[in-house]
PDB file with one MODEL, atoms N, CA, C and O in Angstrom:
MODEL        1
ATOM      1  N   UNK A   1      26.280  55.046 111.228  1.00  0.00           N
ATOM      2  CA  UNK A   1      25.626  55.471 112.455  1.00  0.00           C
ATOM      3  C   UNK A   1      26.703  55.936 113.436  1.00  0.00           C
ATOM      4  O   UNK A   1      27.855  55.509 113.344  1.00  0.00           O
ATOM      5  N   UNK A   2      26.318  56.839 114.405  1.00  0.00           N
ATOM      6  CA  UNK A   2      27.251  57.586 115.505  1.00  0.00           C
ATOM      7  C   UNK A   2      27.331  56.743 116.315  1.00  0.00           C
ATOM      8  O   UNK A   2      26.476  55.891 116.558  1.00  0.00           O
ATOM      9  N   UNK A   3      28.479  56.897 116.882  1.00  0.00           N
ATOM     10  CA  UNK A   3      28.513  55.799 118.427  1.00  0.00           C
ATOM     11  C   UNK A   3      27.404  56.505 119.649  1.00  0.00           C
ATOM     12  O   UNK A   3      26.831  55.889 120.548  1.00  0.00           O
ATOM     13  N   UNK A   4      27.348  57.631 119.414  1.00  0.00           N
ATOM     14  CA  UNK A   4      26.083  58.392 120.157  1.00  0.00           C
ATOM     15  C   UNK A   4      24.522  57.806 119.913  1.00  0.00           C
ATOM     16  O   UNK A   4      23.700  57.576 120.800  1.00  0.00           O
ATOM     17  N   UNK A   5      24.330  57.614 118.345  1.00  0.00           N
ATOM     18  CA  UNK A   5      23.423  57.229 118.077  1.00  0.00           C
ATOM     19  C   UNK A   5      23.058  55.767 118.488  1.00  0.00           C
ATOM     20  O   UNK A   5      21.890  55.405 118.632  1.00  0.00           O
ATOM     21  N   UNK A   6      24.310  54.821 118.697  1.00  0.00           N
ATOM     22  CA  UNK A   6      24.099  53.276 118.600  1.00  0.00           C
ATOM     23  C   UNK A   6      24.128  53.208 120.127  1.00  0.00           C
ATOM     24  O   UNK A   6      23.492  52.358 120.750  1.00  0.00           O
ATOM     25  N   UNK A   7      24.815  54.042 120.641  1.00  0.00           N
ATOM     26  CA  UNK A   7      24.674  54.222 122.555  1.00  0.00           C
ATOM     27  C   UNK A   7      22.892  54.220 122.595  1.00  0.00           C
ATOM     28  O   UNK A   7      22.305  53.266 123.106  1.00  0.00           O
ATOM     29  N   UNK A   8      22.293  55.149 122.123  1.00  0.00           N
ATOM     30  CA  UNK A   8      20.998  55.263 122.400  1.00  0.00           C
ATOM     31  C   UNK A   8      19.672  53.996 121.862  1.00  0.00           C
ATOM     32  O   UNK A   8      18.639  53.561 122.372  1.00  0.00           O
ATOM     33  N   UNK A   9      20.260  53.816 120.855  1.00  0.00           N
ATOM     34  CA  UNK A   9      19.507  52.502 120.433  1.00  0.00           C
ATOM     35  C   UNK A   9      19.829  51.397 121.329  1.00  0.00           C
ATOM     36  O   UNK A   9      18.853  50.909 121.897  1.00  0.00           O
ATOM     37  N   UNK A  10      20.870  50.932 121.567  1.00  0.00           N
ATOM     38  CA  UNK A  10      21.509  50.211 122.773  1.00  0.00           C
ATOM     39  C   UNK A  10      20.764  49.828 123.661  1.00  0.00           C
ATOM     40  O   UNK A  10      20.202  48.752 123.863  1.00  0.00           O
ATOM     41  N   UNK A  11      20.800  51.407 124.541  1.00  0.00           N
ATOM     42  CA  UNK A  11      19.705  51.960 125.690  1.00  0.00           C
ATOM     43  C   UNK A  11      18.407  51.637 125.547  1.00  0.00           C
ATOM     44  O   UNK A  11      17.784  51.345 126.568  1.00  0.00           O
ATOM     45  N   UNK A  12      17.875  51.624 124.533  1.00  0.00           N
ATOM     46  CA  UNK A  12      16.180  51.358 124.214  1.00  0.00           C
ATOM     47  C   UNK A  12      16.192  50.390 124.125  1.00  0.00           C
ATOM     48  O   UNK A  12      15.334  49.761 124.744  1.00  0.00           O
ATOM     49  N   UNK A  13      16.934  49.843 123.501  1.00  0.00           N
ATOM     50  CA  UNK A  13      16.686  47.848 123.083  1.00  0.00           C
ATOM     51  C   UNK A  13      16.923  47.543 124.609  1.00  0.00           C
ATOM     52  O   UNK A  13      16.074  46.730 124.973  1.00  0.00           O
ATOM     53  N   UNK A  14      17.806  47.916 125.679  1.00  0.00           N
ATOM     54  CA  UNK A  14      17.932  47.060 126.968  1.00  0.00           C
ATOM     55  C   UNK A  14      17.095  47.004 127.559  1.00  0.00           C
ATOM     56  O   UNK A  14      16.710  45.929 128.017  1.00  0.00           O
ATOM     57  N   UNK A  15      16.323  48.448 127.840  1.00  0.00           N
ATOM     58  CA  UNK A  15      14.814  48.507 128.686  1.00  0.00           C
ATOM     59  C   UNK A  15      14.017  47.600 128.286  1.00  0.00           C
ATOM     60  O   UNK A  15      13.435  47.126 129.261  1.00  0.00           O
ATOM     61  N   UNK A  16      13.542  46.877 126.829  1.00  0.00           N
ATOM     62  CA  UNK A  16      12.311  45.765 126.749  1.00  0.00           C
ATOM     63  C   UNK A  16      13.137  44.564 126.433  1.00  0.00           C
ATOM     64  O   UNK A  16      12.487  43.529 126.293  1.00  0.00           O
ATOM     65  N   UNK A  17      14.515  44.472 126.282  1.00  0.00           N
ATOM     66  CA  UNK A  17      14.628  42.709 126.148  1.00  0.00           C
ATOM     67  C   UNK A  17      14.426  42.146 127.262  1.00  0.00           C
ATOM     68  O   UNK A  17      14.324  42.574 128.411  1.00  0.00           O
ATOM     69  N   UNK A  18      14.363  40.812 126.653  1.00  0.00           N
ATOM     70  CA  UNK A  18      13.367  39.553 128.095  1.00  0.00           C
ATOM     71  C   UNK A  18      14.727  39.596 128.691  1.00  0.00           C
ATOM     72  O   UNK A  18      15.716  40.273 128.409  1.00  0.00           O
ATOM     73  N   UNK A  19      14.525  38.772 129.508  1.00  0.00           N
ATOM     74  CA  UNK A  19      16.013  38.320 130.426  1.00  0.00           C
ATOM     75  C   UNK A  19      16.850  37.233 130.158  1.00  0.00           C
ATOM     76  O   UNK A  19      17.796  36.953 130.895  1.00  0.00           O
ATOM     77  N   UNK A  20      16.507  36.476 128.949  1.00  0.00           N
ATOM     78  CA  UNK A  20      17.274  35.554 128.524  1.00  0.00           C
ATOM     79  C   UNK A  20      18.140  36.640 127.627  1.00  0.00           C
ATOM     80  O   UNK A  20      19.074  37.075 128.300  1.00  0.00           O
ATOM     81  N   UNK A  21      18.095  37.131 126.459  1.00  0.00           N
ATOM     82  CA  UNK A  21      18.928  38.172 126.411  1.00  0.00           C
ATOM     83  C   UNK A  21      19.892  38.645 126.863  1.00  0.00           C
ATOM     84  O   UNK A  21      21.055  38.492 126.491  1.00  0.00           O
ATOM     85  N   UNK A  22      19.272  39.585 128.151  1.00  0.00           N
ATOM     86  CA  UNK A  22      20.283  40.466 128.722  1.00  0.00           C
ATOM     87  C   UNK A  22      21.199  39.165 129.229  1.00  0.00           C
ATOM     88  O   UNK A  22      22.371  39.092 128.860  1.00  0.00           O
ATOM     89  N   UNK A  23      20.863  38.577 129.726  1.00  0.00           N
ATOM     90  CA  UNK A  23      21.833  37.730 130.419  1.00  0.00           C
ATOM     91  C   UNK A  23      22.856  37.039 129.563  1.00  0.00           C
ATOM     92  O   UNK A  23      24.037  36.824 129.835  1.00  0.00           O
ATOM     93  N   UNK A  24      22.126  36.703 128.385  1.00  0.00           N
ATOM     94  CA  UNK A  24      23.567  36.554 127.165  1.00  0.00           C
ATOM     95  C   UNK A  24      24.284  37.837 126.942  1.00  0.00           C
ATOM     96  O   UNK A  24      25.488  37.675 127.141  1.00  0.00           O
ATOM     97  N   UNK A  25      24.016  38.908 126.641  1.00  0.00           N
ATOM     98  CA  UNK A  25      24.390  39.956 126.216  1.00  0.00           C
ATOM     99  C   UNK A  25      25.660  40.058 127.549  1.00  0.00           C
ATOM    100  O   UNK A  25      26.871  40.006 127.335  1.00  0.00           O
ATOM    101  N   UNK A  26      25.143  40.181 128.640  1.00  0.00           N
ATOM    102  CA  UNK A  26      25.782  40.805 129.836  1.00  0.00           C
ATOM    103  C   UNK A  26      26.961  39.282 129.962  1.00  0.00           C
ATOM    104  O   UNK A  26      27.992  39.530 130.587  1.00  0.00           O
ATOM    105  N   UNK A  27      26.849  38.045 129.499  1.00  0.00           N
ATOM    106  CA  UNK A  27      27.630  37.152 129.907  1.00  0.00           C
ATOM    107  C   UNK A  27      28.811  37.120 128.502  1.00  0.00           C
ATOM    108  O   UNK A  27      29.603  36.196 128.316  1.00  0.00           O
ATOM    109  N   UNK A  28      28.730  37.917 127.932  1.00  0.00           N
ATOM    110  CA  UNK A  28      29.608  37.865 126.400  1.00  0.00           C
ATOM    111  C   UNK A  28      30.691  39.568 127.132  1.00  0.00           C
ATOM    112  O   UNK A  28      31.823  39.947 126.832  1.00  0.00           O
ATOM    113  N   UNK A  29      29.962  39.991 127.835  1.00  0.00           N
ATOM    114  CA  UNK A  29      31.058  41.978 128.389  1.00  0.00           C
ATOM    115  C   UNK A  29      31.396  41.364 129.896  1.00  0.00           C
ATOM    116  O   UNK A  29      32.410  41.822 130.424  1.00  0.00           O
ATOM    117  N   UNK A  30      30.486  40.167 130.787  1.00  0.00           N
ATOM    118  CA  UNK A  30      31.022  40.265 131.759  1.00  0.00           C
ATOM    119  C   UNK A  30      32.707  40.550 132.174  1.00  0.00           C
ATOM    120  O   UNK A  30      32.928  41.169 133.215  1.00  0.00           O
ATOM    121  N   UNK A  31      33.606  40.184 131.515  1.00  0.00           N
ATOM    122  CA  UNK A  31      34.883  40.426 131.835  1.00  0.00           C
ATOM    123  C   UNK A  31      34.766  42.026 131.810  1.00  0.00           C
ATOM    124  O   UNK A  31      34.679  42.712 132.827  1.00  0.00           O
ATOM    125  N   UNK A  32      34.779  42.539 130.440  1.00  0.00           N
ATOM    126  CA  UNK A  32      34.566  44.266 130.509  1.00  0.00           C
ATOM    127  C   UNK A  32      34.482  44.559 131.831  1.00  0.00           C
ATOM    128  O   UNK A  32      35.353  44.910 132.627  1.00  0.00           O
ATOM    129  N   UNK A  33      32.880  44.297 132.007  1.00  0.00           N
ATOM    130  CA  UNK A  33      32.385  45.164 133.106  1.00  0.00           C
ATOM    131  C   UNK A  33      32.853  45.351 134.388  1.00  0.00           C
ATOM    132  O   UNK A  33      32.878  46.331 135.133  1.00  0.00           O
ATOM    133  N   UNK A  34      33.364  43.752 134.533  1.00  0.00           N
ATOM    134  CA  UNK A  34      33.607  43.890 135.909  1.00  0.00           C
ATOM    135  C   UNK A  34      35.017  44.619 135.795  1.00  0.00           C
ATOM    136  O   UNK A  34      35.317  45.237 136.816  1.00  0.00           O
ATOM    137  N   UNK A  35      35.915  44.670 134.787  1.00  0.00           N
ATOM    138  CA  UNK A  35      37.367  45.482 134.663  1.00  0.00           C
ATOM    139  C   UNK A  35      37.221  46.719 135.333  1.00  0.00           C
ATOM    140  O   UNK A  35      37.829  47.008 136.363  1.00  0.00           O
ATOM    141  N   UNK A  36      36.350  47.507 134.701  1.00  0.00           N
ATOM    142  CA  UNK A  36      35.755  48.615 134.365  1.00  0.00           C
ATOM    143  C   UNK A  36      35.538  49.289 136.129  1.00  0.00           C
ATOM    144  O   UNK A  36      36.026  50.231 136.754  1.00  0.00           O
ATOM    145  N   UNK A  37      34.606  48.280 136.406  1.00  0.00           N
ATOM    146  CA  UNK A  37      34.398  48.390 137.939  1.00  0.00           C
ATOM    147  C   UNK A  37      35.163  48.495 138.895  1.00  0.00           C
ATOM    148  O   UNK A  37      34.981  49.066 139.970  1.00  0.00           O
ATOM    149  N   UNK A  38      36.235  47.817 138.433  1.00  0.00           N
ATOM    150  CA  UNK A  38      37.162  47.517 139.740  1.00  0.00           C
ATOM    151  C   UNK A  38      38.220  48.918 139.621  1.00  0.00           C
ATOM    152  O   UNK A  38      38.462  49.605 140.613  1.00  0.00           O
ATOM    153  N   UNK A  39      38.733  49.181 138.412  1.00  0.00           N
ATOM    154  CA  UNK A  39      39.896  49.941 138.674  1.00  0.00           C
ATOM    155  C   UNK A  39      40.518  50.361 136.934  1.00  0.00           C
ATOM    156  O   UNK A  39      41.661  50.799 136.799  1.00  0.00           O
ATOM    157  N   UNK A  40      39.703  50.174 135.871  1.00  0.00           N
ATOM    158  CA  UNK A  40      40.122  50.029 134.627  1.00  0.00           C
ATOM    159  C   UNK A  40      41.231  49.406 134.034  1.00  0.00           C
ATOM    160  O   UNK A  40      41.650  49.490 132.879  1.00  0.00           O
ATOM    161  N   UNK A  41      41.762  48.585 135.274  1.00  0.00           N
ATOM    162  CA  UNK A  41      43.437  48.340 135.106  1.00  0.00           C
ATOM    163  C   UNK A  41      42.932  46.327 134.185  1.00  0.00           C
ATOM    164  O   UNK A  41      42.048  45.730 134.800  1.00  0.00           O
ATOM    165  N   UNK A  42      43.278  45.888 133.432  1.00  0.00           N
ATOM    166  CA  UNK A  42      43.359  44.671 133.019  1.00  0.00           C
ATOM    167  C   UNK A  42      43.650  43.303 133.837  1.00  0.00           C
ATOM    168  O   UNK A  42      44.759  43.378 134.365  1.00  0.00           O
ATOM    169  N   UNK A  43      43.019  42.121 134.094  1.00  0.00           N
ATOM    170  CA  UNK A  43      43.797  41.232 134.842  1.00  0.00           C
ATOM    171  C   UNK A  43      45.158  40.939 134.787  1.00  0.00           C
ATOM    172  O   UNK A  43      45.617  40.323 135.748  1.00  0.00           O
ATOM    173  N   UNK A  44      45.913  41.249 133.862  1.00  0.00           N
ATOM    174  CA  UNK A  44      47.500  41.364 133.778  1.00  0.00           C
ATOM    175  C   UNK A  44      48.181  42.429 134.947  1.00  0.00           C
ATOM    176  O   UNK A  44      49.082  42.259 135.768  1.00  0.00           O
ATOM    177  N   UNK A  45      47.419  43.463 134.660  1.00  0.00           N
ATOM    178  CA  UNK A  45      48.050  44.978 134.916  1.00  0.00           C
ATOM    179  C   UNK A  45      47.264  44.684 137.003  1.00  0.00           C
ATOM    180  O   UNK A  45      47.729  45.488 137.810  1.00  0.00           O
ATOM    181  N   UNK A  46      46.735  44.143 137.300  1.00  0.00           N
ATOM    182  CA  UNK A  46      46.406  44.031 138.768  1.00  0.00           C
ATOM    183  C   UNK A  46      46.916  43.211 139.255  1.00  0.00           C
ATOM    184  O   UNK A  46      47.016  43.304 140.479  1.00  0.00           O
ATOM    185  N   UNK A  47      47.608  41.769 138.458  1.00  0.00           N
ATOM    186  CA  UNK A  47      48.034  40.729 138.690  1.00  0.00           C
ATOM    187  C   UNK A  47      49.497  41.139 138.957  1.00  0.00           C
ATOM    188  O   UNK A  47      50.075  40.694 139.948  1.00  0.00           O
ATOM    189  N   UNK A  48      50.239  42.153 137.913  1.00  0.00           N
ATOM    190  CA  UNK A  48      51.378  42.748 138.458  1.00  0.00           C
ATOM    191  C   UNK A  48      51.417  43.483 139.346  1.00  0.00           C
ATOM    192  O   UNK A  48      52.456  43.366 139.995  1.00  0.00           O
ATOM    193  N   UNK A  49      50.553  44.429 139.797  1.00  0.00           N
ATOM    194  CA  UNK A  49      50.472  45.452 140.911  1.00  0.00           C
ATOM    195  C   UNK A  49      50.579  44.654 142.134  1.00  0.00           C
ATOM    196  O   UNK A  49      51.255  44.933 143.124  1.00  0.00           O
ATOM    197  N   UNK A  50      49.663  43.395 141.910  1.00  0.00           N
ATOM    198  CA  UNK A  50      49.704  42.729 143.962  1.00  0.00           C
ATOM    199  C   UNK A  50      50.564  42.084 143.824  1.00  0.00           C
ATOM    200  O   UNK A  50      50.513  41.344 144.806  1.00  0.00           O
ATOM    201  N   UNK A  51      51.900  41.641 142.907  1.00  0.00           N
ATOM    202  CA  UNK A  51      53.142  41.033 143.258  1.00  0.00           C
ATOM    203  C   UNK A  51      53.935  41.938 143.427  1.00  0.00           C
ATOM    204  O   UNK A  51      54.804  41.615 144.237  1.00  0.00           O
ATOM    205  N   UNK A  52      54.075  43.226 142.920  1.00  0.00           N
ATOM    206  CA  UNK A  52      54.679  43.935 143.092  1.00  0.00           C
ATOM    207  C   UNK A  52      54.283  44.875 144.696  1.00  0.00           C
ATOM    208  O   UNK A  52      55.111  45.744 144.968  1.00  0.00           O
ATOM    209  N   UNK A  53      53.305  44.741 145.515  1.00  0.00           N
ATOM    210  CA  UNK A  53      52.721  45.372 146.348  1.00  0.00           C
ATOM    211  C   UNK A  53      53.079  44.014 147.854  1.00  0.00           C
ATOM    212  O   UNK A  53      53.107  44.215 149.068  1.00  0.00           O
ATOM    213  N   UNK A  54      53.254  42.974 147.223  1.00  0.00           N
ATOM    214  CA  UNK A  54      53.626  41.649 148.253  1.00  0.00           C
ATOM    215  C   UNK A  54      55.053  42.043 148.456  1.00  0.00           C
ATOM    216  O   UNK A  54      55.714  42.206 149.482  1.00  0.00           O
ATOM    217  N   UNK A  55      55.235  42.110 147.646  1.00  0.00           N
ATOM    218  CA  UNK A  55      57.352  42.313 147.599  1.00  0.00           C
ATOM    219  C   UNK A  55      57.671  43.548 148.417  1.00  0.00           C
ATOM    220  O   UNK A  55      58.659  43.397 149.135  1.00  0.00           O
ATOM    221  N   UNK A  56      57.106  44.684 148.485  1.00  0.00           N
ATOM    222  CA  UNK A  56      57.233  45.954 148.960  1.00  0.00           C
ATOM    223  C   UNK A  56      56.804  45.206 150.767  1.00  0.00           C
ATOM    224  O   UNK A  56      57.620  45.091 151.681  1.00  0.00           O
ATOM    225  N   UNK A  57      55.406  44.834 150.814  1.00  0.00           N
ATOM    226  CA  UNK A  57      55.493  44.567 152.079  1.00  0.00           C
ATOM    227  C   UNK A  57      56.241  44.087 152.779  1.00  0.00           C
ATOM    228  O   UNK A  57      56.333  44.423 153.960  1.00  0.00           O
ATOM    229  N   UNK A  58      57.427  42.605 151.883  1.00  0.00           N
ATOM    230  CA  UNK A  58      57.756  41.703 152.762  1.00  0.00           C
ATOM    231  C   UNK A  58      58.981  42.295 153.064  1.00  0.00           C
ATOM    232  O   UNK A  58      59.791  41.573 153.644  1.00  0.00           O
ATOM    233  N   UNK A  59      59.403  43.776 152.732  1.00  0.00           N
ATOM    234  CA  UNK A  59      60.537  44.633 152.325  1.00  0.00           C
ATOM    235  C   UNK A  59      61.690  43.863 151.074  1.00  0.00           C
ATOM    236  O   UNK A  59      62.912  44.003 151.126  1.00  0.00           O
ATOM    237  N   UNK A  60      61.154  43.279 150.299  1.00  0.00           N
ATOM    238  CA  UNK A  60      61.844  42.776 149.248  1.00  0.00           C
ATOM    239  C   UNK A  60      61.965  44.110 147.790  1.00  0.00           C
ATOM    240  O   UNK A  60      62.934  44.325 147.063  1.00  0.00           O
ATOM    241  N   UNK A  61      60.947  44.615 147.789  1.00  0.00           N
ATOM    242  CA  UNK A  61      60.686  45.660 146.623  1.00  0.00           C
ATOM    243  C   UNK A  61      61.029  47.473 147.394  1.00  0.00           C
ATOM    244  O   UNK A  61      61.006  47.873 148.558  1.00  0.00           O
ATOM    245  N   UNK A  62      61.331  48.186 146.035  1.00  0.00           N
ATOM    246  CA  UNK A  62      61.905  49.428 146.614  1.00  0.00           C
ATOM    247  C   UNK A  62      60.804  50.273 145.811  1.00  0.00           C
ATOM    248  O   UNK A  62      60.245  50.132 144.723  1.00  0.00           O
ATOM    249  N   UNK A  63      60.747  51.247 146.879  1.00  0.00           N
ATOM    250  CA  UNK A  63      59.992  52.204 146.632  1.00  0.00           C
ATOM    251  C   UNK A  63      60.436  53.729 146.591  1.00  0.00           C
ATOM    252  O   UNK A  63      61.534  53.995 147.082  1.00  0.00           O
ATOM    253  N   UNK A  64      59.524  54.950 145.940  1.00  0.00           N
ATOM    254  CA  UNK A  64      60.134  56.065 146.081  1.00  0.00           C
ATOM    255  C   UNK A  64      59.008  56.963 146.341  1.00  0.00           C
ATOM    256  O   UNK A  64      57.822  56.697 146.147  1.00  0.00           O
ATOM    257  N   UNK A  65      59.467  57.985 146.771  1.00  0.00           N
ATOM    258  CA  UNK A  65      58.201  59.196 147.518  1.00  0.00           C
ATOM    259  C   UNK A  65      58.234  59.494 146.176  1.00  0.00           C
ATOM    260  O   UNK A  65      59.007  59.046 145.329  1.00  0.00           O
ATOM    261  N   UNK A  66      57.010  60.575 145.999  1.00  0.00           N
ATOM    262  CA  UNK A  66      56.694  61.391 144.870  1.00  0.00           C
ATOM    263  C   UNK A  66      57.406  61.995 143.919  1.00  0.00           C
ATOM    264  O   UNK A  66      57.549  61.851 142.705  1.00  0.00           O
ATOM    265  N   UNK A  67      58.001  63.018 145.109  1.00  0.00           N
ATOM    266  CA  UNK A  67      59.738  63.967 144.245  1.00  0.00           C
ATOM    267  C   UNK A  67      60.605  62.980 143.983  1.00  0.00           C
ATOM    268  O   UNK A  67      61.243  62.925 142.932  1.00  0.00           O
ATOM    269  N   UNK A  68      60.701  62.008 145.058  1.00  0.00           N
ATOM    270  CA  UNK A  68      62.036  61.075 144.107  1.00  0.00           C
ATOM    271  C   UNK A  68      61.702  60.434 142.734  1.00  0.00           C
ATOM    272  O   UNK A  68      62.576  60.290 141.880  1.00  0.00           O
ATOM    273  N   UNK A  69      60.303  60.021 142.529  1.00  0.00           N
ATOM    274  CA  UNK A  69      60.204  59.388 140.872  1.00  0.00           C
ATOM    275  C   UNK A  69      60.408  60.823 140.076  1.00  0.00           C
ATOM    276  O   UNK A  69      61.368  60.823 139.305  1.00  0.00           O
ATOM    277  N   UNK A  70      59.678  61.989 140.147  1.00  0.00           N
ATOM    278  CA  UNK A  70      59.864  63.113 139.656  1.00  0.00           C
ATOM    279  C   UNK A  70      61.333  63.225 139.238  1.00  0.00           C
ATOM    280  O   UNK A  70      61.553  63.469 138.052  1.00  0.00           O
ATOM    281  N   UNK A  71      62.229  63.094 139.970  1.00  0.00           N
ATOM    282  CA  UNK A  71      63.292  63.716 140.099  1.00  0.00           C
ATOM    283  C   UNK A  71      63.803  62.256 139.059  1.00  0.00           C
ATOM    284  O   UNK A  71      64.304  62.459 137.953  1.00  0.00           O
ATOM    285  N   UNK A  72      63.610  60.957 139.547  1.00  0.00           N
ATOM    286  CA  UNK A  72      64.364  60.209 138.694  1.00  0.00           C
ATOM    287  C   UNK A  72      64.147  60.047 136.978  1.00  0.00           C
ATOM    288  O   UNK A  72      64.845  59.522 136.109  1.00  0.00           O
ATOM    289  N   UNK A  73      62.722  60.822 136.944  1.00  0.00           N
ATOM    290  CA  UNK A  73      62.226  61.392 135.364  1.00  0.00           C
ATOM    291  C   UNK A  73      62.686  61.965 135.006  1.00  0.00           C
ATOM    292  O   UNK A  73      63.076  61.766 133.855  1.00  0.00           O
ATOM    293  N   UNK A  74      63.026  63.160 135.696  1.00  0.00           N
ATOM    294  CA  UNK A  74      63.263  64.374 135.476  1.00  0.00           C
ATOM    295  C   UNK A  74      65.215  63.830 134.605  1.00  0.00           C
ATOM    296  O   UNK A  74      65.237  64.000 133.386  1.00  0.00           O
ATOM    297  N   UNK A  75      66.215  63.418 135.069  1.00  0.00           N
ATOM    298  CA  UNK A  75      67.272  63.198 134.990  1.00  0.00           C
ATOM    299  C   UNK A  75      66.823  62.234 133.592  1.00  0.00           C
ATOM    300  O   UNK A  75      67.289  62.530 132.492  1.00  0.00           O
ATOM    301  N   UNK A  76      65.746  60.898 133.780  1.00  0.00           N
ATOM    302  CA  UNK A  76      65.734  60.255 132.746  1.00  0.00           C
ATOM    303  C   UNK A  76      65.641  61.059 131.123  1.00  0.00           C
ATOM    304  O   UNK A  76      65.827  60.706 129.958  1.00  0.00           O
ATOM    305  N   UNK A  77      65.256  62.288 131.814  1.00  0.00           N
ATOM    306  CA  UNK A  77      64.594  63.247 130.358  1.00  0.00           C
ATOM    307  C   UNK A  77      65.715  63.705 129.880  1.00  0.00           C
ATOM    308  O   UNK A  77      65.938  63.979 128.701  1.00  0.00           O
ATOM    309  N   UNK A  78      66.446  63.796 130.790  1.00  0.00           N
ATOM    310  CA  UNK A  78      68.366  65.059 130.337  1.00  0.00           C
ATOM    311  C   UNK A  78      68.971  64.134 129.832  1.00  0.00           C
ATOM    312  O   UNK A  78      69.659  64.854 129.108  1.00  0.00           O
ATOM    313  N   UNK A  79      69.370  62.957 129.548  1.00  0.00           N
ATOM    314  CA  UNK A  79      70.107  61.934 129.206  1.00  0.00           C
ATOM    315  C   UNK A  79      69.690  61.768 127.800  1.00  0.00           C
ATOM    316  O   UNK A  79      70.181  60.873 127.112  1.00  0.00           O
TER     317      UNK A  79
ENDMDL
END
């Protein structure tokens, strides 16, 4: 079967299951979903971003404008 096809069966089976169901169904992806929602980024990958985003505030972490990462790629590529 297509993942197109099992998307649509999916879809039909959700509209008539009872609500004991969905609510298992939806409590087995809750992590997914809510990932998904927030930013696609993983609880790892957000968990590093706001330590790394604390450090920048407290001026502990360094940062670079646009052209400067560009530019520090750019050199990483010639090497």
């Amino acid at each position: 079967m297509t993942t197109p096809a099992m998307r649509k069966q999916l879809m039909a089976y959700l509209q008539n299951a009872d609500d004991k169901k969905i609510k298992g169904l939806y409590s087995l992806l809750e992590d997914t979903i809510e990932e998904k929602k927030s930013s696609g980024l993983t609880k790892e990958q957000l968990k590093f971003l706001n330590e790394e985003r604390k450090r920048y505030l407290n001026g502990e972490g360094i940062s670079y404008s646009l052209e400067e990462s560009r530019e520090l790629i750019r050199k990483r590529k010639a090497s």
